[in-house]
N, C-alpha and C positions, 0 to 999 in steps of 0.2 A: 654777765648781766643776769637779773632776774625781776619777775615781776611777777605780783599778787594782785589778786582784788579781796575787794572788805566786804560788807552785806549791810544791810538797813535796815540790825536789829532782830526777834525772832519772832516768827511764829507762831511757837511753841516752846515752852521755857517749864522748868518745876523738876519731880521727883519721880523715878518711875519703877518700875519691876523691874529686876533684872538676877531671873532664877530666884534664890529664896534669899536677899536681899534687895535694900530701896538703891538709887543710883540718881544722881543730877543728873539730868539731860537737857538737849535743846533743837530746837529744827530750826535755821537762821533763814534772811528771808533773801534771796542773792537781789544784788544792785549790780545795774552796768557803770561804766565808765571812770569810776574813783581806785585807781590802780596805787600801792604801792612800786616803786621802781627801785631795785637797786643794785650799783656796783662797786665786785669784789675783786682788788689787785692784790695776788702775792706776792710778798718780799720777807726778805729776811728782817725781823725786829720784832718789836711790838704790834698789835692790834692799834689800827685808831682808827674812829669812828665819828664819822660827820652826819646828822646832827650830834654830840655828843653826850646828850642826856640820855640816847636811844640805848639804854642801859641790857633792856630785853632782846635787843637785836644784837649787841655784842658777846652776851652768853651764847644765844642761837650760832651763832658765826662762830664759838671754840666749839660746840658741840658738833656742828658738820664736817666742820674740818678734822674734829677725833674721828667723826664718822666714816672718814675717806680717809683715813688713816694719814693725814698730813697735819704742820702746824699750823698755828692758826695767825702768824703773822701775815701783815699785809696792812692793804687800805681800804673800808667800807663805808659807800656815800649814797644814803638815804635821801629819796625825793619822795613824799607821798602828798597825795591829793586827796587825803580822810585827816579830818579834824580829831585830834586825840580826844578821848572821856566821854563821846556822844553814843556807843555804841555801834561803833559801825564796824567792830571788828581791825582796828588800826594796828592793835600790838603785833597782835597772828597775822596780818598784813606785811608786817616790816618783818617780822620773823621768817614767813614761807617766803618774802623774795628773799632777805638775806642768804636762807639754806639754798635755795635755787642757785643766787648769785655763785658761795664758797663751793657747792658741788658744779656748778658749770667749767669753775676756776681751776678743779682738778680730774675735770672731765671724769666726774664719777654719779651714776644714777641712784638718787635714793628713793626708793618706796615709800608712797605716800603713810605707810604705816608708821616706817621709819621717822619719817618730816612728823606727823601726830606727834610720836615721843619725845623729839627734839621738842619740840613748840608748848607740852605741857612741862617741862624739864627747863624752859626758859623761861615763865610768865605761871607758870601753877599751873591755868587754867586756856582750854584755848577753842576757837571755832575751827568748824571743818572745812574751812576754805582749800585744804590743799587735797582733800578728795575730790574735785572735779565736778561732773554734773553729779544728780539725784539727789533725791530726799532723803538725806538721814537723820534719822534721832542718835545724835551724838554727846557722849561722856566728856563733858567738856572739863574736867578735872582727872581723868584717866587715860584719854585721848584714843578712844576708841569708839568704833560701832555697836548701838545697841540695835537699832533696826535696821535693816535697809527697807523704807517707807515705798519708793518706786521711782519710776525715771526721773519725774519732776515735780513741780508743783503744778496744780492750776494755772493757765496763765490769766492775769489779773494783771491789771492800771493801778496803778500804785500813786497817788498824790502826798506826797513827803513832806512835814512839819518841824517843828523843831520845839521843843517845849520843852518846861524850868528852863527858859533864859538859855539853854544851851548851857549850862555848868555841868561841869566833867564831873564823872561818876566815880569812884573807887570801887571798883568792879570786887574783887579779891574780898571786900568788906561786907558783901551782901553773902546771907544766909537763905538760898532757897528750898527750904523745909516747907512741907504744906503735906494737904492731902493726896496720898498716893490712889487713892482711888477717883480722885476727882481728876489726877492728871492723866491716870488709864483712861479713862473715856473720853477725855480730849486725845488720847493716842488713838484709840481707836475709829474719834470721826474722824480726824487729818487719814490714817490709816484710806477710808473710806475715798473722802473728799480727789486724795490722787487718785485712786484705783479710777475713779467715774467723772475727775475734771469738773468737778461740782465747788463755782466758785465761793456761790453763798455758803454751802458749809465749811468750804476753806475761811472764812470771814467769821462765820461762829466760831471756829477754833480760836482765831486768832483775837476777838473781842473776849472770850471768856479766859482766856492764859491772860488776858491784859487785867483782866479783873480781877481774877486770884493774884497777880505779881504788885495787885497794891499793897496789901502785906507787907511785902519786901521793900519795893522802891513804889511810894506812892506817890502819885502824878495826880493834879489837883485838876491839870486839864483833861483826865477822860471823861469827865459827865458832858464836860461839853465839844469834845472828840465824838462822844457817842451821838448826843443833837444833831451834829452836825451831817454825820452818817446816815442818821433817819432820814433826816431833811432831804438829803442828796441822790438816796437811790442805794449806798455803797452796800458790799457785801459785808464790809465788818471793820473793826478797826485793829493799830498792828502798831505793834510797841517795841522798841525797844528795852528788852526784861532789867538790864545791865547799865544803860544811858538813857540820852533824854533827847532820841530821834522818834519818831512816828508815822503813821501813814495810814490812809484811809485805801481800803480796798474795791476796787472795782472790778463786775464782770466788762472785758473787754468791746461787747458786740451791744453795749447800749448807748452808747455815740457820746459826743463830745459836750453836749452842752451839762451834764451833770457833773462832769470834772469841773467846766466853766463853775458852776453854782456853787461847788467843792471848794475851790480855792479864793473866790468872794471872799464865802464866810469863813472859812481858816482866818482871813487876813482882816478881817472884818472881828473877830475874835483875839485878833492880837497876838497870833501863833503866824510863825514866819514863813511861809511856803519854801520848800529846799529844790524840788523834783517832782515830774510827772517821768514814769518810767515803767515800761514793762516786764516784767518777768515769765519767760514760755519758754517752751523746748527745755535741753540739756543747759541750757545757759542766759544768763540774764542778758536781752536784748533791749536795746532801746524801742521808747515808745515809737512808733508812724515814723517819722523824719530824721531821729536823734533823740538823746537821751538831753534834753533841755528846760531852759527854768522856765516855772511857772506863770504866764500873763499874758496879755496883748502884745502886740508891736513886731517890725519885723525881724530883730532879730530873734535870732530862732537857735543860736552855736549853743554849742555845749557849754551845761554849768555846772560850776563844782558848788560842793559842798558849801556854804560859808561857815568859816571858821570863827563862829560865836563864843 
């Protein structure tokens, strides 16, 4: 068996320094609760692979298995709980659990370095979900560390949306070229913003990488992402640079009624509410009670994603 989670989107996204060449990077934003799950049987035969489209999980699945020096026959069955094209990091999802799964299956440990090269050698390009806690600015087309930024993020209330209708992105097809200098200095306020748990500058970070990634993937809803932010108190707004997830950022110690005011007018706006969820410490924790959807009433259970 093996199990991954996804994230909701980045941070920080664009082009950055690295020695005396530029390099893509990205700092993703973690989400509790939307786990990939999966498991790997070996046997003698062929690969196959349930859902079967999961084309990226079944490269992943021959390359760990070279990796542990075994073949790669058997049976691998994907259950995930992240909607494909949104950004939420699903491929790298289905991939770290698969590797998980086929090295469990041969009781052999791979190096989260190792899993990185498997994962950009499956899909191109990939997020850093299989490093664990802390902040990194990672080579998401080379599958390495460019920074290590510090243990975490800010913790921040995250109210989650969902914009362009939820239509899946082709990730692989976007070009993000831009100003290398304009993304240094958003490296170096996030840089900052950990070092001192400084939510609102985490919120600038993440409102102005949304701004510069219109460029690339432009989103019709942030003028009124941003309104709505004003309006509400939040520290900044948070984009998915790759899909079309989002979320408004909140310091967590200004109570609950501006999240209330927040998801109104989301939905008052005609943007879907997904999640209110927090992210603090080494790992993304659910908000107060549970990681659950957004509104009135008493239930209160965990909600997944919708698959828009």
């Amino acid at each position: 068996m093996g199990y991954a989670p996804g994230h909701h989107g980045e941070i920080l996204q664009g082009v950055f320094r690295d020695g005396d060449r530029r390099c893509r990077g990205l700092v993703t934003l973690p989400v509790p609760g939307a786990v990939t799950r999966a498991e790997f049987v070996p046997r003698p035969g062929p690969l196959t692979v349930v859902p079967a489209d999961r084309v990226k999980a079944r490269r992943a699945a021959e390359l760990a298995a070279a990796a542990c020096g075994r073949p790669a026959g058997g049976a691998l069955r994907l259950d995930s709980g992240l909607p494909v094209g949104l950004g939420l990091g699903s491929s790298t999802s289905d991939i770290l659990a698969t590797v998980r799964a086929v090295s469990a299956a041969f009781g052999t440990a791979l190096a989260p370095e190792a899993v990185a090269r498997i994962a950009v050698r499956a899909e191109h390009a990939s997020d850093p979900i299989m490093l664990g806690g802390g902040a990194v600015l990672f080579a998401q087309r080379e599958g390495r560390v460019l920074e290590r930024l510090g243990p975490a993020l800010p913790a921040a209330v995250v109210v989650g949306c969902v914009t362009g209708g939820g239509a899946p992105v082709d990730t692989l097809a976007l070009d993000f070229a831009g100003d290398v200098a304009a993304f240094e200095r958003l490296r170096r306020m996030l840089r900052l913003a950990i070092a001192t748990g400084d939510v609102a500058l985490l919120g600038r970070v993440s409102t102005e990488s949304a701004r510069l990634n219109q460029r690339v993937l432009a989103k019709d809803e942030l003028p009124e992402l941003e309104r709505i932010a004003a309006l509400t108190g939040a520290a900044g707004v948070q984009v998915a640079h790759s899909g079309n997830v989002a979320g408004l950022l909140f310091d967590p110690r200004g109570g609950g009624d501006r999240l209330r005011r927040c998801v109104r007018a989301l939905r008052a706006a005609g943007l879907p509410v997904t999640r209110l969820f927090t992210t603090e410490g080494k790992d993304a924790r659910p908000h107060r009670r549970g990681d659950r959807a957004a509104g009135s009433g008493p239930d209160r259970r965990a909600a997944r994603l919708p698959a828009v």
